[in-house]
Backbone as CSV, one residue per row, in Angstrom:
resi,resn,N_x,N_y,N_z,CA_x,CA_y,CA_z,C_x,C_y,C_z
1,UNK,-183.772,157.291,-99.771,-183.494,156.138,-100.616,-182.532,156.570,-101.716
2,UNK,-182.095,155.885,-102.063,-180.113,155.894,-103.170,-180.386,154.809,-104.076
3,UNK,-180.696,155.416,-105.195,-180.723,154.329,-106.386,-178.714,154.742,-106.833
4,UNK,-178.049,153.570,-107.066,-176.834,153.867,-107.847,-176.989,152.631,-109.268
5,UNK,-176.664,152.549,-110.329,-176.102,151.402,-111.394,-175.136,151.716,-111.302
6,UNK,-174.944,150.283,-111.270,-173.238,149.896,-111.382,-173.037,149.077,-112.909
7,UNK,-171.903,149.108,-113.782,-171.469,148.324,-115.205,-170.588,147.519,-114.306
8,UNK,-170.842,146.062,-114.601,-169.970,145.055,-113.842,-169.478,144.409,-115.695
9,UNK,-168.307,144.587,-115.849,-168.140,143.712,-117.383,-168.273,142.123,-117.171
10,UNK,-167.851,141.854,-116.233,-168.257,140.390,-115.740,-169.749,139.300,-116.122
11,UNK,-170.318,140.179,-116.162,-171.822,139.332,-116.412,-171.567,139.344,-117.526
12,UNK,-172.321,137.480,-117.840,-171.794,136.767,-119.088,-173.615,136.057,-119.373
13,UNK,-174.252,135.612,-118.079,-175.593,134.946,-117.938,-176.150,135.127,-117.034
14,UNK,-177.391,134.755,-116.462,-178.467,134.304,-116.059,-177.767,134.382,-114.205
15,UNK,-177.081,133.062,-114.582,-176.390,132.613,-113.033,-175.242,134.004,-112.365
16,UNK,-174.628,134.623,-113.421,-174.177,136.031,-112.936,-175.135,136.724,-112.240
17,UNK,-176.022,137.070,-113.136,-176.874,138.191,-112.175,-177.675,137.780,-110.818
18,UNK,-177.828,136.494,-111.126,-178.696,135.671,-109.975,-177.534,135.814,-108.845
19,UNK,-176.632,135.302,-108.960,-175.448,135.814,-107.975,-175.642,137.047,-106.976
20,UNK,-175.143,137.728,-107.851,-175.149,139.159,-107.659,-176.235,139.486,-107.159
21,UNK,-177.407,139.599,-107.166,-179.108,139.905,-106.913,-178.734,139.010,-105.497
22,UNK,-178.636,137.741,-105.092,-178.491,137.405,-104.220,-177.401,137.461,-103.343
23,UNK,-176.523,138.021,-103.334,-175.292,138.238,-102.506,-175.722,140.100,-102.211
24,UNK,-176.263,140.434,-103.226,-176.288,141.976,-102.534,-177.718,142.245,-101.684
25,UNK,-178.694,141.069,-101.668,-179.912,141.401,-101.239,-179.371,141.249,-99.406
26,UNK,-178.651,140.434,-99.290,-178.230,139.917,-98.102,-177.857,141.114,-97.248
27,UNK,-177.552,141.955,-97.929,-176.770,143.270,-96.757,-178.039,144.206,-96.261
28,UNK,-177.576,144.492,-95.192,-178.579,145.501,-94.776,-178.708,146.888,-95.486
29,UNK,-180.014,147.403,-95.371,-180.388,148.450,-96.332,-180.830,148.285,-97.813
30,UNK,-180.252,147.276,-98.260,-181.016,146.632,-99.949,-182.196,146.623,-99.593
31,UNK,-183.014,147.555,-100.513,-184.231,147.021,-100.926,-184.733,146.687,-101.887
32,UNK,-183.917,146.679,-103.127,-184.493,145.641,-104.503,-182.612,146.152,-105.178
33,UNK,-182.931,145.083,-106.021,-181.497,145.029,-107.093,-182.467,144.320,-108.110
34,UNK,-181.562,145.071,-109.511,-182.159,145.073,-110.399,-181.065,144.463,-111.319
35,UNK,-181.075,143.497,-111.941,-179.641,143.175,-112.526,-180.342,143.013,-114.483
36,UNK,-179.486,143.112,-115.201,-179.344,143.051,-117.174,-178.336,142.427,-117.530
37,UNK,-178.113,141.470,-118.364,-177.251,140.357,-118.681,-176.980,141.144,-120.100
38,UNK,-177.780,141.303,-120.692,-177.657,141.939,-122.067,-176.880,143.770,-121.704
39,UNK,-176.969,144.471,-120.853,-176.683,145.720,-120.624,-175.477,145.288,-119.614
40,UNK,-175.193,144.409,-119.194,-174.272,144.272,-118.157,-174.057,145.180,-116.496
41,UNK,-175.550,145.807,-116.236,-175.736,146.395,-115.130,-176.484,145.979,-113.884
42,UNK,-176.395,146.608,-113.016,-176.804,146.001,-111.725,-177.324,147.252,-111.376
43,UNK,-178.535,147.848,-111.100,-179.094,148.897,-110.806,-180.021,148.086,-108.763
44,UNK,-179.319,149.230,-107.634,-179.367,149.049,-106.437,-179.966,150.072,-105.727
45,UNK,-181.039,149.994,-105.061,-182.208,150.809,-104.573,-181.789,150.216,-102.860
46,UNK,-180.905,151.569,-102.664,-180.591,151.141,-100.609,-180.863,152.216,-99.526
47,UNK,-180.649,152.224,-98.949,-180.806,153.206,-97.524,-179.553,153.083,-97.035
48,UNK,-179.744,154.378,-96.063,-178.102,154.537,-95.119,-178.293,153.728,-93.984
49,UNK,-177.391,153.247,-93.420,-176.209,153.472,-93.689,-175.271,152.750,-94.676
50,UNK,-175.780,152.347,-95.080,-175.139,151.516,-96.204,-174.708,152.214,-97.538
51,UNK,-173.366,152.339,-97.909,-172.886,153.454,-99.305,-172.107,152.847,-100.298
52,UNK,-172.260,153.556,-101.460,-171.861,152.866,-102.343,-170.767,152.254,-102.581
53,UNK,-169.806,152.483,-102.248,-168.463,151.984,-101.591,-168.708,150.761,-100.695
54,UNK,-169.877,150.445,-100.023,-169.856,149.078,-99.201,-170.094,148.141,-100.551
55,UNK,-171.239,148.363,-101.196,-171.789,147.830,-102.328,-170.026,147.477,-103.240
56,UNK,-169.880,148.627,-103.638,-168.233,148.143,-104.501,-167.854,147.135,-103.830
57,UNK,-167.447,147.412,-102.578,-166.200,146.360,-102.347,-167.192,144.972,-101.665
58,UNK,-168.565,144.536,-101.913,-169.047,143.517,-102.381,-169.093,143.298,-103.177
59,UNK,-169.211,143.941,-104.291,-169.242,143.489,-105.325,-168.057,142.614,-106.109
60,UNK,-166.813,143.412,-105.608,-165.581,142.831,-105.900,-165.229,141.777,-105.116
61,UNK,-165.791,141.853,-103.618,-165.396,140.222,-103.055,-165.962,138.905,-103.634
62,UNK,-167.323,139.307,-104.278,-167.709,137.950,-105.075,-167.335,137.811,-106.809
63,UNK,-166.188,138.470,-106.705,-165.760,138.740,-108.205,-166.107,139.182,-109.576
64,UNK,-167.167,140.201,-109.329,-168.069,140.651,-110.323,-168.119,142.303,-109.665
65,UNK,-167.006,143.040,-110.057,-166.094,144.634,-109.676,-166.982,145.144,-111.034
66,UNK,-167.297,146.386,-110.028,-167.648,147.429,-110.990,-166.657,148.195,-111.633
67,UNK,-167.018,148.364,-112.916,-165.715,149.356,-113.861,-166.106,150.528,-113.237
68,UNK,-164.864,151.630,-112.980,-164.621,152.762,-112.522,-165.227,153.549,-113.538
């Protein structure tokens, strides 16, 4: 199991993280996402084959990119 946090500057509310929590639960290997509106993080608990790099470039297709 692979815990990573990600800082998305994007999250502004509620409906951000709900987003996000639900667009990343959808992929295979998620097993909980943890999202902070006030901290602006998304903390992701997954299995392989799934890597953090799949996670990035979801994250950026629903427009909420993790800062490098």
């Amino acid at each position: 199991m692979e815990k990573q946090t990600f800082h998305i500057p994007n999250i502004s509310c509620g409906h951000c993280t709900r987003t996000i929590e639900n667009e990343l639960k959808e992929m295979d290997g998620i097993s909980s996402v943890e999202s902070s509106v006030d901290d602006k993080t998304v903390t992701v608990h997954y299995q392989s084959p799934l890597t953090r790099e799949k996670i990035v470039a979801t994250l950026k297709d629903i427009n909420y990119p993790a800062a490098e």
